[in-house]
C-alpha positions as CSV (number, residue, x, y, z in Angstrom):
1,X,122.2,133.8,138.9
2,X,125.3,136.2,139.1
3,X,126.2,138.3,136.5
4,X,124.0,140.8,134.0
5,X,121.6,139.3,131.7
6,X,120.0,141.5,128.8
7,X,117.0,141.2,126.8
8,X,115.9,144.2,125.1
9,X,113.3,144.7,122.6
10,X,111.9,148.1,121.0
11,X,110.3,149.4,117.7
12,X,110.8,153.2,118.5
13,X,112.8,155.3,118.4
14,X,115.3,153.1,117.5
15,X,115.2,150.0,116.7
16,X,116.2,147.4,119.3
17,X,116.6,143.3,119.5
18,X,119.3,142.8,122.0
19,X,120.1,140.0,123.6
20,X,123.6,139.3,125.7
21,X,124.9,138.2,128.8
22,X,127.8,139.2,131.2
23,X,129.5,137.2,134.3
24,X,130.7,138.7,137.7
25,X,134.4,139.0,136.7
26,X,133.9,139.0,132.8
27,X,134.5,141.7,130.2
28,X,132.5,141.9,127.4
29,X,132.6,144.1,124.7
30,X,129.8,145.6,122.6
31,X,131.3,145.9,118.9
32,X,129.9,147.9,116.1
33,X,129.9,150.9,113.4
34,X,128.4,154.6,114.8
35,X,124.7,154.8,115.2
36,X,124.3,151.0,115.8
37,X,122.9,151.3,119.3
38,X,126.1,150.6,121.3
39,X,125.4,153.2,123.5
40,X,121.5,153.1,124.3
41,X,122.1,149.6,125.3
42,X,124.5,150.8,127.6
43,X,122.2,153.7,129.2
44,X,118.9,151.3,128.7
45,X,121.0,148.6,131.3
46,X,122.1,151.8,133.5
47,X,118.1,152.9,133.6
48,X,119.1,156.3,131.7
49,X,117.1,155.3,128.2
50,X,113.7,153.3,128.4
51,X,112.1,153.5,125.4
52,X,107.9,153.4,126.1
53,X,107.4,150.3,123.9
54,X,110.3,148.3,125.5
55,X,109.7,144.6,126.0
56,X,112.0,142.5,128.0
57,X,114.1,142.3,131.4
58,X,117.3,143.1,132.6
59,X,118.5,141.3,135.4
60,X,121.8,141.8,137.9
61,X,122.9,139.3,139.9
62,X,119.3,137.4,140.0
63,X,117.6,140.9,141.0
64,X,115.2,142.4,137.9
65,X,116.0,146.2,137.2
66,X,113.8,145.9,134.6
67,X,110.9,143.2,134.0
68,X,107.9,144.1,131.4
69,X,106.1,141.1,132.2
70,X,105.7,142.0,135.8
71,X,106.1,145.7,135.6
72,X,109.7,146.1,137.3
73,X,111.4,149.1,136.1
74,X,113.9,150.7,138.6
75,X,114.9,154.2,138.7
76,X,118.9,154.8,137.8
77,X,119.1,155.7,141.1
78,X,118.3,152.3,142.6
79,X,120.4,150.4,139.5
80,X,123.8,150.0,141.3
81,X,125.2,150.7,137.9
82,X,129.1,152.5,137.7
83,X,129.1,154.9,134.0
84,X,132.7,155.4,132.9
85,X,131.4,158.5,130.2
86,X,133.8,158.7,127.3
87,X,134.7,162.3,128.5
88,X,134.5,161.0,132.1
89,X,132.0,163.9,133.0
90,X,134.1,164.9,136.9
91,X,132.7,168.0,138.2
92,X,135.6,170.7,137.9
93,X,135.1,172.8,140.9
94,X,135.2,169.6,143.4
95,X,138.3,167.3,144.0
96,X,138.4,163.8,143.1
97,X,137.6,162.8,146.7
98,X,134.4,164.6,146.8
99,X,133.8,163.2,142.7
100,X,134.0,159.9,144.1
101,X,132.6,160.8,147.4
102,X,129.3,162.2,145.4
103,X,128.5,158.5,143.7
104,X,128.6,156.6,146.7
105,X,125.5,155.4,148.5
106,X,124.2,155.7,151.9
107,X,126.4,154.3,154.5
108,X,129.8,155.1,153.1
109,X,131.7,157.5,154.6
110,X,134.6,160.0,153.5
111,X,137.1,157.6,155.1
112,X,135.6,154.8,153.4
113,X,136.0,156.3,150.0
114,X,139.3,157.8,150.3
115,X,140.3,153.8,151.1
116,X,138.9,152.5,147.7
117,X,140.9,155.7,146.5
118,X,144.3,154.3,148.2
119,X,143.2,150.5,147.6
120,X,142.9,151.8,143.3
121,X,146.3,153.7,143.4
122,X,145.0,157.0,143.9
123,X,145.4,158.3,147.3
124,X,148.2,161.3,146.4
125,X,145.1,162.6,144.0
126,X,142.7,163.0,146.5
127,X,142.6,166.7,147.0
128,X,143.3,167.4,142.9
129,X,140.7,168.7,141.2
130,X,140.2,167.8,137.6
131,X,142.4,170.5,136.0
132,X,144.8,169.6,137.8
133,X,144.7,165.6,136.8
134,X,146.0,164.1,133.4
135,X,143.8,162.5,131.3
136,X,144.9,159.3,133.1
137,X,144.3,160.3,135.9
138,X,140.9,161.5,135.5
139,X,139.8,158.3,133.8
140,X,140.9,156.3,137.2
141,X,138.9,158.9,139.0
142,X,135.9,158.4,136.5
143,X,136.1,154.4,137.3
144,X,136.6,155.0,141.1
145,X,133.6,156.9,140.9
146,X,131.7,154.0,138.7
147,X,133.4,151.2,140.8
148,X,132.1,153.5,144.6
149,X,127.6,152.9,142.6
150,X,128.5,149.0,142.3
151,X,129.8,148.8,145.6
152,X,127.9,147.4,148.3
153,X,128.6,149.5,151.6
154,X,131.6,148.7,153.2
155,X,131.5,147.3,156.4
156,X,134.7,148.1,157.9
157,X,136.2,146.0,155.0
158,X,137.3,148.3,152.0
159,X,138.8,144.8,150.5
160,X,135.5,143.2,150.3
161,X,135.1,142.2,146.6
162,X,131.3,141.2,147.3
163,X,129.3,143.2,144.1
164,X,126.0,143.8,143.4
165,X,126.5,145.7,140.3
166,X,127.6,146.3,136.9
167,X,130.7,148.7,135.8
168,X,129.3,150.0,132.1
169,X,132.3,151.8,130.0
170,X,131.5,154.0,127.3
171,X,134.3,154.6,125.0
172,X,136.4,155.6,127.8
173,X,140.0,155.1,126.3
174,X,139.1,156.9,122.9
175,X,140.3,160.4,124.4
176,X,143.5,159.6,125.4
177,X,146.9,159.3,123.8
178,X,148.1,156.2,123.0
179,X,150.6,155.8,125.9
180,X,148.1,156.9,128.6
181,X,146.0,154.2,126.9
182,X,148.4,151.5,127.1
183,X,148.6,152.7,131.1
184,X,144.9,152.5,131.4
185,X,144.4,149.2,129.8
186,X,147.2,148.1,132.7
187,X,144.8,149.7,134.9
188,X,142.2,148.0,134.1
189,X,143.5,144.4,133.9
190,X,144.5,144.8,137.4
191,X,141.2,145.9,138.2
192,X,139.9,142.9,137.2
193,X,142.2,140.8,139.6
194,X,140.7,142.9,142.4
195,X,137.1,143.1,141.9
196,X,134.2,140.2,140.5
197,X,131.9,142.4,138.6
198,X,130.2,142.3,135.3
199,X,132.1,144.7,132.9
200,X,130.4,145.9,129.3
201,X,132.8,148.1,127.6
202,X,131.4,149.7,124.5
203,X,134.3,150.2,121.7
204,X,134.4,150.7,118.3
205,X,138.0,149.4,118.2
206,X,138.0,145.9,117.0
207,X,141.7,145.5,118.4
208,X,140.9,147.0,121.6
209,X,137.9,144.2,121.7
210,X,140.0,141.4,121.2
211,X,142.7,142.7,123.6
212,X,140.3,143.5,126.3
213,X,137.0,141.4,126.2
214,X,136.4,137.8,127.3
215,X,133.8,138.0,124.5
216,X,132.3,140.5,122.1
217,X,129.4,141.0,121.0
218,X,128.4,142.4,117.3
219,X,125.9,145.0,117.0
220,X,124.3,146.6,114.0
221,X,121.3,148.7,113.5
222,X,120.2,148.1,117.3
223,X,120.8,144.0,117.1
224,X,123.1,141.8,118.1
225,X,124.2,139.8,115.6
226,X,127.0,136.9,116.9
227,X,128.8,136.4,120.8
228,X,131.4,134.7,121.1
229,X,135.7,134.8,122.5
230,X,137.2,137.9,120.4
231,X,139.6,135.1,118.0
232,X,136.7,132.9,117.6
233,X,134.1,135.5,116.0
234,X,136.9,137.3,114.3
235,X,137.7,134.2,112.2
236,X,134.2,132.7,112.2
237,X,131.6,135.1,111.5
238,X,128.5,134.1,111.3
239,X,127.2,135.6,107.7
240,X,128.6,138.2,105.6
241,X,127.5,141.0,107.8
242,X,129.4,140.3,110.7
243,X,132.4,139.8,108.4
244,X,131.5,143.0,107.1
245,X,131.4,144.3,110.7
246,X,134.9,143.3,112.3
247,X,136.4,143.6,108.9
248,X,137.8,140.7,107.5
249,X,139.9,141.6,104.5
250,X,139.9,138.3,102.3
251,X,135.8,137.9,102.0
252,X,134.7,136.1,98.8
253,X,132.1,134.4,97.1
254,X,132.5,130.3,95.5
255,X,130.6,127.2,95.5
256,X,130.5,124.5,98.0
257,X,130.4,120.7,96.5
258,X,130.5,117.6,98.6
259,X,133.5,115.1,97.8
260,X,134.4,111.7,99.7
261,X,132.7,111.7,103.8
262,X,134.2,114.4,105.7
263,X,135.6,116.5,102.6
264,X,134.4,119.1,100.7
265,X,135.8,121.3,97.8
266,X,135.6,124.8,97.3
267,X,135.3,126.3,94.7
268,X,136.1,129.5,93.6
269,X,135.9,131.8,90.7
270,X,135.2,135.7,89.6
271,X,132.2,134.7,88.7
272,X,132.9,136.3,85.5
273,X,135.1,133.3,83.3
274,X,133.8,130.4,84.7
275,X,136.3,128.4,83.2
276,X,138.8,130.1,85.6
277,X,138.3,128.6,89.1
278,X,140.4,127.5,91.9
279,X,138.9,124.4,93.8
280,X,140.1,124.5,97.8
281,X,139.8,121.5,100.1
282,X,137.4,122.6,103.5
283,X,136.1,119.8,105.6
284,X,132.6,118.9,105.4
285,X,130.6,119.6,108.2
286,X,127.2,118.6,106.9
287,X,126.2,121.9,107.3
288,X,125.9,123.3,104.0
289,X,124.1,121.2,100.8
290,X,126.0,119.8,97.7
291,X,126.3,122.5,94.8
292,X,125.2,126.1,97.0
293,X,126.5,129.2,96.3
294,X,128.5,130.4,99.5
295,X,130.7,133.3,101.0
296,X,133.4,132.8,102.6
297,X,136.3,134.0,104.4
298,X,140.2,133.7,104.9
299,X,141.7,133.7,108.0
300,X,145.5,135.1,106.9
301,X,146.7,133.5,110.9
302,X,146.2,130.1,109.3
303,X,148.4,130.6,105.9
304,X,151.9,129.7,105.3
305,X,153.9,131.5,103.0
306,X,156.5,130.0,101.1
307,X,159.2,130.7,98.4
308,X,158.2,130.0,95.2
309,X,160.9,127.6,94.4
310,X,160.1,125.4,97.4
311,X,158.5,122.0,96.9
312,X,155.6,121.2,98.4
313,X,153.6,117.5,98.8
314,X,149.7,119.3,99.3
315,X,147.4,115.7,99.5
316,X,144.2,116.1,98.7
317,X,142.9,116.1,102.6
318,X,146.0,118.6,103.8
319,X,146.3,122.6,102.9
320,X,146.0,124.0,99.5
321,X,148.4,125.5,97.3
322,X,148.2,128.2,95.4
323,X,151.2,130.1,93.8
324,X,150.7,134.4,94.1
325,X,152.0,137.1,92.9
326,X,152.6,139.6,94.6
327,X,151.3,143.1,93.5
328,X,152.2,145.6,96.2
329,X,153.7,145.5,100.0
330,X,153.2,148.5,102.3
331,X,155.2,148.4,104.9
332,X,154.1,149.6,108.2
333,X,156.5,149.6,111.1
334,X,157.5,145.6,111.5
335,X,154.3,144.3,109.5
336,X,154.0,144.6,105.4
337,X,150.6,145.0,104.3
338,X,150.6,142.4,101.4
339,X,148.4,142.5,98.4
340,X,148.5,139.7,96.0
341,X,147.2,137.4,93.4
342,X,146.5,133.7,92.4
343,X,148.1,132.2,89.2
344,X,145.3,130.5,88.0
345,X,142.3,133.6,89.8
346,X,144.3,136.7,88.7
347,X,140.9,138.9,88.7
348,X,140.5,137.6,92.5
349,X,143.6,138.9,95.2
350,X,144.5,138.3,98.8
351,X,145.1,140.9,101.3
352,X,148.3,139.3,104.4
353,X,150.0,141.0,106.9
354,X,153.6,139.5,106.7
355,X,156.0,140.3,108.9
356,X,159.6,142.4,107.4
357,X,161.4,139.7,108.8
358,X,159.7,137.0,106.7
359,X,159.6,138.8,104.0
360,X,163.4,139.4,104.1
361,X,164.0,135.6,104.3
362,X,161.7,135.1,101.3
363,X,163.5,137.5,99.3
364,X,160.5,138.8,98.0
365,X,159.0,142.3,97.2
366,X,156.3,143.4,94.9
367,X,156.9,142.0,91.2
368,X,157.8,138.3,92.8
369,X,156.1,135.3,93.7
370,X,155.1,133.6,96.7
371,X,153.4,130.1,98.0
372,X,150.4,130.4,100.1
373,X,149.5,127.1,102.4
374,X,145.8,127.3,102.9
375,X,145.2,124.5,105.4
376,X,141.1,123.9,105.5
377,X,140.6,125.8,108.8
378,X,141.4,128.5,107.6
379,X,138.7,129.2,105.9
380,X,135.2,129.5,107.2
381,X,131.6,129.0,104.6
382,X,129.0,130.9,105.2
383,X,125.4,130.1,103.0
384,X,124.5,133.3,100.7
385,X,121.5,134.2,102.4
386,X,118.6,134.4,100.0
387,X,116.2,136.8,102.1
């Protein structure tokens, strides 16, 4: 089987339950708050943290790095694994040549390696060493010299995109400026045209996840809690937690109560004046039973927002309709940060990013009212866990 396949487990000294997987060619991105074990996954796949009670196998393209069950546990030097270190860690008295020239295997030659520097861009850097590179720069040295331990050696082909190995990155755009970012994150898109290998980039930047990854996965406290494509996990997570994690603004708790097949209502109310509740259609999955307490989240992509004056026909299987005030707009750049508040919920409000432009067509500011179009996908029902 190509591609990386992870499954940790560990009691000590941290605790671990990870499970993931990663195709030749695919990014995926492990997402999650400091301390939640980002990182030690990272150095347990490259063989650099192996906790004694560790149970479980990682496995690269078919071949076991590590297996418990049958006692397979290879050194980091026999893991073709490329580390991109956050600070990329080049040696300052040698040149990027002989940086790169230092990771590579048996077999290669200087010749060799100084064409996978012209073949990434980086020929006319060669003989710089790293005070004298950017901080660009020195993070395409830092992948040359990951990319140089996942290569197989070359023979007499330095265009062979045939990969054994697994390119781990490890914050590695958080100590740049935001333009050299932008440049890298070119960099590394058309890296990804040029070579099949199995990417984990650990971030702590949801919107660097979901503009990088083919699929994220959520960590906390050493476990993965959901995978799935950045958009889908972002606007489906999978309990409270996770919404917690990737933070979703518009997270609430209501009621879930089954109405004719296929339909469901919603309802929602600050728990405080029960009398005051707002009853949303969702469609019924058969998921969740008749009359349970829920949590549940907004996606703001899948609201319309209206004038107030303007009619609306909402039938009962179509979006809801609720009328908002609006109690402050922030504007940052292009997008308003917009806070507001339903007519018939005013202790409950809803956080959207509307664009200048639409709010200049509205003719709306803080003080006025809106319509929000809340069509039934766009929000996602979680059960209250009761453990």
């Amino acid at each position: 089987m190509s591609g990386l396949q992870v499954q940790l487990r560990s009691a000590s000294p941290i605790r671990l339950q990870a499970e993931f997987d990663c195709g030749a060619g695919e990014l995926v991105a492990l997402v999650g708050p400091s301390g939640s074990g980002k990182t030690s996954m990272l150095r347990a796949i490259a063989g650099l943290w192996t906790p004694a009670d560790v149970q479980g196998h990682i496995r690269v393209a078919g071949e076991a790095w590590l297996d418990t069950a049958t006692g397979v546990q290879r050194s980091p030097q026999n893991r073709r694994a490329g580390l991109v270190f956050q600070h990329y860690a080049l040696f300052p008295h040698m040149t990027a040549l002989a940086n790169v020239a230092l990771a590579a295997g048996p077999g290669w030659s200087l010749e060799q390696v100084h064409a996978l520097l012209t073949r990434l861009g980086l020929d006319a850097l060669a003989d710089r060493r790293p005070a004298q590179l950017s901080g660009g720069q020195q993070q395409r040295v830092a992948l040359a010299r990951a990319l140089v331990r996942v290569m197989p050696t070359p023979a007499g082909d330095a265009d062979s995109q045939s990969l054994s190995g697994v390119l781990l990155l490890d914050e590695p755009f958080s100590a740049v400026d935001a333009p050299t970012r932008q440049t890298l994150y070119r960099e590394l898109a058309a890296l990804r045209q040029k070579v099949a290998v199995p990417m984990v980039l650990v971030t702590h930047d949801l919107s660097e996840a979901r503009r990088l990854a083919d699929r994220v996965v959520i960590v906390d406290a050493g476990q993965t809690l959901q995978i799935g494509e950045p958009a889908r996990v972002f606007a489906s997570p999978r309990n409270a937690r996770v919404a917690e994690l990737v933070g979703i603004q518009n997270h609430f708790q209501g009621r879930f109560f089954k109405d004719k097949p296929g339909w469901a209502r919603l309802r929602w109310s600050d728990g405080q004046q029960p009398h005051r509740a707002l009853d949303l259609a969702v469609v019924d999955k058969n998921k969740i039973d008749n009359d349970t307490p829920v949590t549940w989240v907004l996606n703001g992509e899948e609201v319309d927002v209206l004038a107030d004056g303007d009619p609306v026909l909402t039938p009962a299987e179509g979006p809801s309709r609720l009328r908002c005030q609006l109690l402050e707009v922030l504007s940052l750049g292009e997008i308003s940060l917009c806070t507001m508040s339903p007519q018939d919920l005013p202790s409950q409000t809803i956080t959207l990013n509307l664009t200048s432009r639409l709010l200049q067509r509205l003719q709306v500011g803080a003080g006025g009212w809106v319509q929000l179009l809340i069509a039934p996908g766009a929000l996602h029902i979680m059960p209250v866990r009761t453990t």
